[in-house]
C-alpha positions in Angstrom: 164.1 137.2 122.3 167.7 138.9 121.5 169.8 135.8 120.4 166.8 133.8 120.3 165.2 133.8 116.8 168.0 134.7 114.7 167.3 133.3 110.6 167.8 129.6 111.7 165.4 129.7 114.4 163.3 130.9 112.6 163.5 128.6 109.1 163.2 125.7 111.8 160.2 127.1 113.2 158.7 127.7 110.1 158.4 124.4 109.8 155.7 124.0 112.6 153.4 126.6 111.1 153.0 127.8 107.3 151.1 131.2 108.1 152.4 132.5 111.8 153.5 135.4 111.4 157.9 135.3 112.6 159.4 137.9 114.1 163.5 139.2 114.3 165.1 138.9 117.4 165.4 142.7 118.1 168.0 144.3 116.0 168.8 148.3 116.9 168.3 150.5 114.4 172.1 152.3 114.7 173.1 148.8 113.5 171.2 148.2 110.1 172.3 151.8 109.4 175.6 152.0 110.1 176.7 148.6 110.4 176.6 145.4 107.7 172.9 145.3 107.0 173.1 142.6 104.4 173.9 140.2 107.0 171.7 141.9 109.6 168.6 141.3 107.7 169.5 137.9 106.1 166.7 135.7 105.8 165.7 132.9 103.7 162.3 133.3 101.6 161.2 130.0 103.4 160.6 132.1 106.9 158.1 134.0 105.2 156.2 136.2 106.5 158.3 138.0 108.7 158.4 141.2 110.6 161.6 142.8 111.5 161.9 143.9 115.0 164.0 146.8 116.2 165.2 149.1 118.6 165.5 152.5 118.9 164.8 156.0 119.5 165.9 158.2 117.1 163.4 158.8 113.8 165.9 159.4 111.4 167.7 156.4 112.3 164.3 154.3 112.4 163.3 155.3 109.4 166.2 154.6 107.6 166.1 150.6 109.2 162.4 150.3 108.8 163.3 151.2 104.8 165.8 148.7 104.5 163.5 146.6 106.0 161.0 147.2 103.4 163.7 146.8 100.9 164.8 143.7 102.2 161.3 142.2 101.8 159.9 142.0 105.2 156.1 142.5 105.6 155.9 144.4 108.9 158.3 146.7 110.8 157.9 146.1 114.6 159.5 148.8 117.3 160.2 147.4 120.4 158.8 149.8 123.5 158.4 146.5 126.2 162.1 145.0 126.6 163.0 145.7 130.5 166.6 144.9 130.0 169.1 147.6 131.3 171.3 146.9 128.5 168.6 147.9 126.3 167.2 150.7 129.2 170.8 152.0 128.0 170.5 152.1 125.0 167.2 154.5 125.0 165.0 151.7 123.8 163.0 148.7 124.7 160.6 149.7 127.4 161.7 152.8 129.2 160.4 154.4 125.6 157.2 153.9 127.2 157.9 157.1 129.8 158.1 159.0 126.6 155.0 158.9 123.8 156.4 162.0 122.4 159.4 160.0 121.3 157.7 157.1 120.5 155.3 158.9 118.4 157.8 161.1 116.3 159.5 157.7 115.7 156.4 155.8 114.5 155.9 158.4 112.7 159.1 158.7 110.6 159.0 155.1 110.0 155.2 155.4 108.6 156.5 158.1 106.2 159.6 155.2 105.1 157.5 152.3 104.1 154.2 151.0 102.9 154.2 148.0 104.9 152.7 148.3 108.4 154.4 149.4 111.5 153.6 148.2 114.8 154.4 149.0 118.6 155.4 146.1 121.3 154.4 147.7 124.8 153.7 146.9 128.2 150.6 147.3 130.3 152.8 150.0 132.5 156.3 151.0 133.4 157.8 151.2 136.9 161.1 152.5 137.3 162.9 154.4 140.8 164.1 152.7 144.2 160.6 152.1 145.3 159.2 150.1 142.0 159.0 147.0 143.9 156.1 148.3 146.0 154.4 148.7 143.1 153.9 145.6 141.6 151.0 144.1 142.3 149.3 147.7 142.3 147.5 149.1 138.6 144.9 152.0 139.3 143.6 154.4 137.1 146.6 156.8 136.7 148.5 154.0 135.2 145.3 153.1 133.2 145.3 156.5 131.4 149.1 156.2 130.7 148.6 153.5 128.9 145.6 155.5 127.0 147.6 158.3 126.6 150.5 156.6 124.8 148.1 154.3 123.1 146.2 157.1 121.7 149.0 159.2 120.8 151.1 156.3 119.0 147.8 155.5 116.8 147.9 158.9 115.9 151.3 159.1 114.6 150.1 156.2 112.1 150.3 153.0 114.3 147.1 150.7 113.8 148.9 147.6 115.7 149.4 146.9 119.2 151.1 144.1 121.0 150.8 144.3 124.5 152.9 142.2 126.8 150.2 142.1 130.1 152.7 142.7 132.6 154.4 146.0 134.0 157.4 146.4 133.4 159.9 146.8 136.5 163.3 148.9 135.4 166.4 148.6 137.4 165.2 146.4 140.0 164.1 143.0 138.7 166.2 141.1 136.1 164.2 140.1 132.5 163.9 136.7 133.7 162.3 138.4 136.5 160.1 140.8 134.5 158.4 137.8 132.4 157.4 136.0 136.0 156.8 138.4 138.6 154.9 141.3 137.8 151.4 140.1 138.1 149.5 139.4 134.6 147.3 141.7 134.1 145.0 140.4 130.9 142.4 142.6 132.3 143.7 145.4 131.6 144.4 144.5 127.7 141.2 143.2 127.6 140.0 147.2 128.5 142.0 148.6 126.2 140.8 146.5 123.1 137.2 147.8 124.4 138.6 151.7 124.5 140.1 151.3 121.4 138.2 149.2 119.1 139.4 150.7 115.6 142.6 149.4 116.4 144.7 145.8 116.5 145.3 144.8 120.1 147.3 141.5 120.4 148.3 140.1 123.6 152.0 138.5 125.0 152.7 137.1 128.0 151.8 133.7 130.0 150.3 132.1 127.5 151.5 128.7 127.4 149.1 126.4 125.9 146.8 126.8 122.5 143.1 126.4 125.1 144.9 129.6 126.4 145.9 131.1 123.2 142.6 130.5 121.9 140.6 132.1 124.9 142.3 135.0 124.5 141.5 135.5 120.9 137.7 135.5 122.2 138.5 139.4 122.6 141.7 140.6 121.9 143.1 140.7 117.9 146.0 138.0 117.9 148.3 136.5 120.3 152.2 136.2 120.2 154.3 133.8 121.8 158.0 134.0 122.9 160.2 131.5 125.0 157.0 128.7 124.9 157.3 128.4 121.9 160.8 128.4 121.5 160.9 125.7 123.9 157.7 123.9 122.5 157.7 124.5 119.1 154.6 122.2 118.4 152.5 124.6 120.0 152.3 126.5 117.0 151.8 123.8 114.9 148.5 123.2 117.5 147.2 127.0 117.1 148.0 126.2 113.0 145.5 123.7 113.1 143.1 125.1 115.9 143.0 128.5 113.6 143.2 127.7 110.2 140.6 125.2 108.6 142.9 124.6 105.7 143.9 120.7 106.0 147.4 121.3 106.8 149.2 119.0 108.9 152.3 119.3 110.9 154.6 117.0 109.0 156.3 113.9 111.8 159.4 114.2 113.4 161.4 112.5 110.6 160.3 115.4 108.3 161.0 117.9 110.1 164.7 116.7 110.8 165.4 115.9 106.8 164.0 119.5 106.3 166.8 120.9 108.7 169.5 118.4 107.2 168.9 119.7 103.8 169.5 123.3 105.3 172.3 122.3 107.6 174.3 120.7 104.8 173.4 124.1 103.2 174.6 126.5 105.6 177.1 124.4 107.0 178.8 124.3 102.9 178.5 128.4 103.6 180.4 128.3 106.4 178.4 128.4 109.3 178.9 126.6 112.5 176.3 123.6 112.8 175.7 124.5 116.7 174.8 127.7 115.7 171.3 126.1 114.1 170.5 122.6 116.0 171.1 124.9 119.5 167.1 126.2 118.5 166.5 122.6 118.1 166.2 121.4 121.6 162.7 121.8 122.1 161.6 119.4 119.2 161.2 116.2 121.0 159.9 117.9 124.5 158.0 115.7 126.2 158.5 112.9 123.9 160.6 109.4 124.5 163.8 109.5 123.8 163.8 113.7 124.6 166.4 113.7 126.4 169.0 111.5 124.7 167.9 113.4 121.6 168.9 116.7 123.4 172.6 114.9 124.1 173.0 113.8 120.7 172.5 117.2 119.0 174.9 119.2 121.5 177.0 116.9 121.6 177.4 115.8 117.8 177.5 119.5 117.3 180.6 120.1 119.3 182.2 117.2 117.6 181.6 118.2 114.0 183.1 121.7 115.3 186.4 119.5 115.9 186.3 118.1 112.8 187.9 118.3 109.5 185.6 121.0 107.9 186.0 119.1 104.3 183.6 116.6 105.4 181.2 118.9 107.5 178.1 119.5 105.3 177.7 115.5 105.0 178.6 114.7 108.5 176.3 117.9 109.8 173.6 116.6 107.7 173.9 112.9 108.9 173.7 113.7 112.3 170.5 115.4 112.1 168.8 112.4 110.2 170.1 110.1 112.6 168.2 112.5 115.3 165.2 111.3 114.2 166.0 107.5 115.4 167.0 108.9 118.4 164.0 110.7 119.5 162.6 107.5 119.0 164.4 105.5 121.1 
């Protein structure tokens, strides 16, 4: 979710849930420590509780971001072993980390020594790389099953007691990401195994679930479900799983609400400087499959754009006014 659920996304989501628990877009270590970390780490207190998600390889250099994390007040550091990217394949992170527990492990490790709060791995069922990973897609036999034990077990050792699994292979260098969250067969089986191997620890499960009857069936076995682009793109869904999950009489405020929450915090960070299209671009998804969606959709790009034009004096009450008037809109 890199350039997904940066701080706005994320206060806008909040919105739909009080108690999900948010994730960073994945932010490389090397960056927090080395480059502006103040605005690397900017959140507001309203998108609590977060977790900061990162990349990397290096244990000095995780430790060191998993302690400004801590310092920062997030409540869980997150390292990222199951992005399939090449950029990130690069970059000796994301999932080709997964070819090397060792690594893993000594990183886990460092961070656990950093913080108090929790740390937790994002993984794949498996990892397929070479000219002839194609072949192997729809194949998972018992070698790749004690892989996955292996670096399980070895992970958990080095202090991690929280696994999200994403319930697909991952395929480097021959399929695209787009193409990693589609093709590769789901394989909840397989998470479902190793939630009954390893019962001492968290097991959470990602991937293909689009709809809270399925987010709720898996919760029959495994320890918690995350979401990605569904959500993103559906942001009521979590506001569904809020009140599937949690008997506590909230209810996801209406659509007028939730747009004179986001003017208040446009007319905000718009006053700071920020670029309105920057925060209603998260905001697509609101009215999905609602009347009026797609007018809705036209009038936030394209009021966006047109307040960019504009004489920045009278931004905050224009970028404010458009989002109220959003609300008649989705309406229509």
């Amino acid at each position: 979710m890199m350039e997904w659920t940066d701080r706005h996304c994320r206060y806008f989501l909040r919105g739909f849930s009080p108690r999900v628990l948010l994730y960073t877009e994945m932010i490389t270590a090397a960056a927090i420590a080395h480059g502006n970390r103040e605005r690397l780490l900017q959140y507001s207190v309203a998108e609590q509780p977060l977790a900061l998600q990162l990349g990397g390889s290096d244990p000095a250099l995780l430790a060191a971001a998993a302690r400004a994390g801590a310092d920062s007040g997030y409540r869980e550091i997150n390292l990222n072993c199951g992005c399939p990217s090449d950029r990130v394949h690069a970059g000796a992170f994301g999932a080709c980390l997964m070819l090397e527990p060792q690594r893993v492990a000594d990183g886990v490790a460092a961070m656990r020594a950093a913080v108090a709060i929790p740390v937790s791995v994002k993984m794949r069922v498996g990892v397929i790389a070479g000219p002839g990973a194609r072949l192997q897609l729809g194949r998972y036999d018992e070698d790749d099953y004690e892989r996955l034990c292996g670096f399980t077990a070895l992970v958990a050792q080095a202090g991690c007691r929280r696994f999200i699994v994403h319930a697909r292979k991952a395929v480097l260098g021959a399929l695209s990401p787009r193409e990693n969250r589609e093709v590769p067969p789901l394989r909840f089986d397989v998470v479902q195994r190793l939630k009954h191997d390893f019962p001492q620890l968290a097991i959470e499960v990602n991937g293909g679930l689009r709809t809270a009857a399925a987010c709720s069936a898996a919760l029959d076995w495994s320890d918690g479900v995350m979401l990605g682009r569904e959500a993103y793109h559906r942001p009521y869904l979590l506001a569904e799983l809020q009140q599937l999950l949690f008997d506590d009489g909230w209810r996801c405020p209406p659509i007028g609400e939730l747009l004179e929450r986001m003017a208040a915090y446009a007319e905000r960070e718009v006053a700071a400087g920020e670029r309105l299209s920057a925060i209603t671009r998260h905001m697509l998804g609101l009215c999905s499959g609602r009347p009026g969606a797609r007018r809705y959709r036209q009038w936030l790009s394209e009021g966006a754009r047109e307040h960019q034009d504009q004489d920045r004096v009278s931004g905050p009450k224009s970028a404010a006014g458009l989002l109220r008037a959003a609300a008649v809109v989705c309406a229509v």
